[in-house]
C-alpha positions as CSV (number, residue, x, y, z in Angstrom):
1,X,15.3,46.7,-39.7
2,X,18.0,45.5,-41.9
3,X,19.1,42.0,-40.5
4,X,23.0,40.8,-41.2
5,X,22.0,37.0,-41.7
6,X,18.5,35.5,-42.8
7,X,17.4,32.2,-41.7
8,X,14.6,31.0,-43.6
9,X,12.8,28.1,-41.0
10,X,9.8,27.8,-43.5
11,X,8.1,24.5,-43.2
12,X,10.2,23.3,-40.2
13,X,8.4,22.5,-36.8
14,X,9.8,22.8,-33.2
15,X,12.5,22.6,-32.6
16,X,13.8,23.0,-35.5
17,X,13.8,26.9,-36.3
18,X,15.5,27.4,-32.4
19,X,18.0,24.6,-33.1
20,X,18.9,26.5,-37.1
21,X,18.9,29.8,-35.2
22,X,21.1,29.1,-32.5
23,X,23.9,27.4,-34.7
24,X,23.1,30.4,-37.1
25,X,23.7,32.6,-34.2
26,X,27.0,30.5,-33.0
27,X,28.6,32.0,-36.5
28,X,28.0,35.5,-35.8
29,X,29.7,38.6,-33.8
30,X,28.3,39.7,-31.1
31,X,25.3,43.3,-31.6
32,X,24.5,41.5,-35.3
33,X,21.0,41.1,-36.3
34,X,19.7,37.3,-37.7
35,X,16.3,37.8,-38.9
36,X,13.9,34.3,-38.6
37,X,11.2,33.6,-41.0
38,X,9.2,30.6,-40.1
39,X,5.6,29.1,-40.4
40,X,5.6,27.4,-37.4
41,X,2.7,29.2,-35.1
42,X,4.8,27.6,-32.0
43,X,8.0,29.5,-32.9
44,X,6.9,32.9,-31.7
45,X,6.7,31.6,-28.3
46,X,9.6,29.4,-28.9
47,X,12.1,32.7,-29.7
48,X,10.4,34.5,-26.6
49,X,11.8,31.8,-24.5
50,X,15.2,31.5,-26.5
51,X,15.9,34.9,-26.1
52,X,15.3,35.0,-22.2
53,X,17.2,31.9,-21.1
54,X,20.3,32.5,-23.5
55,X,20.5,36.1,-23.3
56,X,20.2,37.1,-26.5
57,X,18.0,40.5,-27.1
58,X,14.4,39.5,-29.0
59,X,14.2,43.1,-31.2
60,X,11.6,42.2,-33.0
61,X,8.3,39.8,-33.8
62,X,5.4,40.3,-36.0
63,X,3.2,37.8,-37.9
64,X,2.3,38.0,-41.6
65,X,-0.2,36.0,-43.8
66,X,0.8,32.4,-41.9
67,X,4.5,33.7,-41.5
68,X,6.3,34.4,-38.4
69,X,8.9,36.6,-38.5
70,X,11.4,37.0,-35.3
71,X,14.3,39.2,-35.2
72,X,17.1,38.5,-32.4
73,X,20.3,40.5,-31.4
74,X,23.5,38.4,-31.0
75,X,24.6,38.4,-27.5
């Protein structure tokens, strides 16, 4: 899944890989892709919640070696 903007969250703890995503989010249009890469264990749950109270689509999550990586769809 190619992602339009990266936002690497690597070593920050909630909140602040929702806080970077949403301003990251704020800067693009609307069907792009911002792909999330964070260590945080918290921020899997974190982007679940995001996703469903501002209405932007999660399209993908998966966990690798310590690193969570979230994919959202701008709204």
């Amino acid at each position: 899944m190619n992602a339009d903007k990266e936002l690497d969250a690597r070593g920050l703890n909630c909140p602040l890989p929702i806080l970077k995503a949403k301003k990251s989010l704020a800067e693009m249009d609307s069907g792009q892709l911002l792909r999330i890469v964070a260590t945080d264990a918290g921020s899997v749950r974190d982007f679940q919640a995001f996703a469903r109270q501002t209405g932007n689509e999660l399209m993908h999550q998966e966990s690798v070696d310590g690193e969570h990586i979230t994919v959202l769809k701008r709204r």
